[in-house]
N, C-alpha and C positions, 0 to 999 in steps of 0.2 A: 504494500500500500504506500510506503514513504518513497519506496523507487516509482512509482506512479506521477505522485504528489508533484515531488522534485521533478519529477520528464517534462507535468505540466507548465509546472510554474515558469523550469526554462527555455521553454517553448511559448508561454507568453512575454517575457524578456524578451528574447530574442524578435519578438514581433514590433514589442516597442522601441528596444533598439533600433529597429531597419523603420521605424515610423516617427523618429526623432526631430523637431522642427529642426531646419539648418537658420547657420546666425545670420543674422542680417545683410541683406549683398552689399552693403558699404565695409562691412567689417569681414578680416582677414584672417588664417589660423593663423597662433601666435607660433613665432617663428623658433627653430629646435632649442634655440638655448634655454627656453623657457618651457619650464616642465612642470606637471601636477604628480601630487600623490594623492590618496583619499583612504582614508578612515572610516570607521564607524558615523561618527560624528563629524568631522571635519575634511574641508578639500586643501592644502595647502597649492600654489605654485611660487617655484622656485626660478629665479631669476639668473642664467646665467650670461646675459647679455651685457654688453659695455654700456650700456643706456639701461633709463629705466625705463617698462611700460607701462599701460593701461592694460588688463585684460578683464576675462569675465568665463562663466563656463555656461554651457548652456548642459541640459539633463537628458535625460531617457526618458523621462516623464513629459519632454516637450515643455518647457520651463527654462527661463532663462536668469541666469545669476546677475548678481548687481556687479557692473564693475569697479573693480581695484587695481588700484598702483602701490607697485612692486618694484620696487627700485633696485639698482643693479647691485650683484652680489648677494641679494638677498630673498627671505621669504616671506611669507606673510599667510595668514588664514584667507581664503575667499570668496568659500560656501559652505556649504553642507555635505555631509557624507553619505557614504553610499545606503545610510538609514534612512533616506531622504529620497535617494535616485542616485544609481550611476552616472558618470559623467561619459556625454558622449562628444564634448571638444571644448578645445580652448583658445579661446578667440581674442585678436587684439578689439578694441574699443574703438570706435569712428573718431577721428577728432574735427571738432568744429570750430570756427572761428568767426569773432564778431570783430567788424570794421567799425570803430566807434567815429566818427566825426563830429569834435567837441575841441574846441582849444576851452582847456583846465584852469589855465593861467598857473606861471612858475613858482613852481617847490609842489604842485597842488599834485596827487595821483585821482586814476580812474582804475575799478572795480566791479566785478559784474560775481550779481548774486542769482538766484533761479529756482526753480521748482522739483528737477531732477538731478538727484548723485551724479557725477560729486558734486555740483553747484548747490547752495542751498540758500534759504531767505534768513536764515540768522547771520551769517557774516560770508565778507566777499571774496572770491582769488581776485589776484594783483592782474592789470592789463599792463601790456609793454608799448609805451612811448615810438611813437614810429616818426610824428613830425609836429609840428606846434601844433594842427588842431587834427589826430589820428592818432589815434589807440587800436591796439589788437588786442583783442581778447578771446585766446584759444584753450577749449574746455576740450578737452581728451577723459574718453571714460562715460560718457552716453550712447548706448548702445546706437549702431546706425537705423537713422530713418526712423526717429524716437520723436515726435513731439515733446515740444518743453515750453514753460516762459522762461521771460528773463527780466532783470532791470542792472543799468550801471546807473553808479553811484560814486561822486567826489569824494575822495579822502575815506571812503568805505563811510559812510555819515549819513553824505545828503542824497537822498535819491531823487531822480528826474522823474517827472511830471508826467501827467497822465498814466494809462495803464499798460502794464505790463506786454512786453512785446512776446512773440510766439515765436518759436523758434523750432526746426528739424535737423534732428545729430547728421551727421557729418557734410551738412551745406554749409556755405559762408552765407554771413547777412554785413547788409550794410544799416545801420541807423546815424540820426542827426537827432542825439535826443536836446530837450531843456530841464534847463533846471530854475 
């Protein structure tokens, strides 16, 4: 009866295995140097790239993991274990970039907060200075083809005006917000 059991159960695995959603077409497996193990409980990947990445795992169960950055040389936890679902890949995370068109005025920075990991609405990542009135602000780590909002914000402080803008992982956008 337990040799039965077990035929079945690995006979329905195997069907959800080969029925597994694939990740998103913006997003890429992540590339050999980075590697997973899994546990009962836990999925780590190990980073053995010269760079850090973004990655994320998607399941067996058609489920997709939140992503994480994993920085070179190292590991980190960044789902669930095989108590949860098998993993059936490990994918880099789309990265998306916003074109800010704002002159800040000097010493001042720009910041963008958002709706979805990693970005979030309690505090902002830093944007990088491109020209007196151009900011880049590039969010790695939202799945591709993910709707999102967003808002930038001076000095991480003061947010611009009106509402929240919308946003799709791995497209660039341009805005000219106010404050």
């Amino acid at each position: 009866m337990k040799a039965r059991i077990f035929a079945v159960g690995a006979l329905l695995l195997g069907t959800v295995l080969a029925t597994a959603a694939p990740a998103a077409a913006d997003d890429s497996a992540a590339p050999a140097c980075v590697s997973y193990g899994q546990s009962y409980r836990y999925l780590t990947a190990t980073n053995n790239c010269e760079d850090g990445v973004h990655v994320y795992a998607t399941y067996a169960n058609g489920e997709q993991g939140v992503p994480h950055y994993v920085a070179a040389g190292t590991y980190t936890t960044i789902g669930s274990g095989y108590g949860y679902s098998n993993v059936s890949g490990l994918y880099l995370a789309a990265k998306t970039t916003v074109q800010v068109h704002y002159d800040a005025g000097f010493g001042n920075n720009v910041s963008i907060r958002g709706s979805v990991a990693p970005l979030s609405w309690a505090s902002g990542q830093p944007c990088v200075n491109q020209a007196a009135d151009l900011w880049e602000c590039t969010v790695a780590g939202i799945p591709g083809g993910q709707a999102f909002e967003y808002k930038v914000l001076i000095n991480d402080s003061t947010w611009s005006t009106g509402g929240n803008h919308a946003g799709v992982s791995g497209y660039g956008h341009d805005i000219t917000p106010s404050f």
